[in-house]
C-alpha positions as CSV (number, residue, x, y, z in Angstrom):
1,X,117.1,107.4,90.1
2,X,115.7,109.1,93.1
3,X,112.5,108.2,95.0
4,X,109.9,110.7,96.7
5,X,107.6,109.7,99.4
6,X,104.1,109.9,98.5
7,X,101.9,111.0,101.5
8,X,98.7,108.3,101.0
9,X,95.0,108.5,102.7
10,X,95.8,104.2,102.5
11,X,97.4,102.7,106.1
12,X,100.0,100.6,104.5
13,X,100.3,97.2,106.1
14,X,103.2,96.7,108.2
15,X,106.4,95.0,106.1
16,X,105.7,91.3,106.6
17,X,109.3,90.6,107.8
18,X,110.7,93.0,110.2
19,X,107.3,94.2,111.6
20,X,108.6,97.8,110.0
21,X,107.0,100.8,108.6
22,X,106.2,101.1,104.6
23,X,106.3,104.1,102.6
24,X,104.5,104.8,99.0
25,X,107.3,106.6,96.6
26,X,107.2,107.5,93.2
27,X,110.0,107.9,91.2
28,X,111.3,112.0,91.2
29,X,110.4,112.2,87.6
30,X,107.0,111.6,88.5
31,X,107.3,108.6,87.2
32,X,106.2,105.1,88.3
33,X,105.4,103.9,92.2
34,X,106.6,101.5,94.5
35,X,105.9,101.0,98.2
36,X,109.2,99.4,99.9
37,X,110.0,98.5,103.9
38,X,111.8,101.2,105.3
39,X,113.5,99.5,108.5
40,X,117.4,99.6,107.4
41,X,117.4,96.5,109.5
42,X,115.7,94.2,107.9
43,X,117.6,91.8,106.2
44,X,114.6,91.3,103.7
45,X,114.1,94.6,102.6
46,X,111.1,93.9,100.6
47,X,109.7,96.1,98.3
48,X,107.2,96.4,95.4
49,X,107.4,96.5,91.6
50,X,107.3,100.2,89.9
51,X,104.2,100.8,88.6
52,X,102.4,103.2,86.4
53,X,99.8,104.1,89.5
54,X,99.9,104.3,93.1
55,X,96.3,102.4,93.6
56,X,98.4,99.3,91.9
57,X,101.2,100.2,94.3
58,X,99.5,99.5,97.2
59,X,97.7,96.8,96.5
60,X,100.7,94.9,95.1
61,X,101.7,95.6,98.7
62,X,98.7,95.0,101.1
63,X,98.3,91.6,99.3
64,X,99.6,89.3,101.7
65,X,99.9,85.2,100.9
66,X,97.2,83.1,102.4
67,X,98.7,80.4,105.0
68,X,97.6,76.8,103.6
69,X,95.7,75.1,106.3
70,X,97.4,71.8,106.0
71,X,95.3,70.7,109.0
72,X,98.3,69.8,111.5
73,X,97.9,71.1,115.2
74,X,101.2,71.7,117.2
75,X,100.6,70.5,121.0
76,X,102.7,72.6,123.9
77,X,106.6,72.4,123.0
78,X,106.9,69.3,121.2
79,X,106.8,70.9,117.9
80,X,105.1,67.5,116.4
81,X,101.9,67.7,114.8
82,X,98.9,65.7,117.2
């Protein structure tokens, strides 16, 4: 199966591993999208679900995990929380 890239009015977030570009791409069939990280580098290599539109796509992909305020503060180097 061979991917496309899909040129998108949407600023893709950055991948949230690597710090690397993404890219929208749909299948060559015109099939379904996915939006991957496209730094070779990355030992993640994250990347999306295929689905049936590109709107889905990207969201799938600018949704990013909130982090859970657990309420400990980190003082200087000590890496313990205060």
């Amino acid at each position: 199966m061979q991917l496309v890239e899909v040129k998108s009015d949407v600023e893709l977030k950055h991948c949230p591993f690597c710090g690397g570009k993404a890219t929208l791409y749909r299948e060559e069939d015109g099939g379904f999208y996915k939006v991957k990280c496209d730094n070779f580098d990355c030992w993640i290599g994250p990347e999306t679900s295929f689905y049936s539109n590109q709107t889905i796509a990207i969201e799938a992909w600018q949704e990013r995990a909130e982090l859970a305020n657990c309420g400990a503060k980190m003082d200087g180097d000590a890496h313990e929380p205060r």
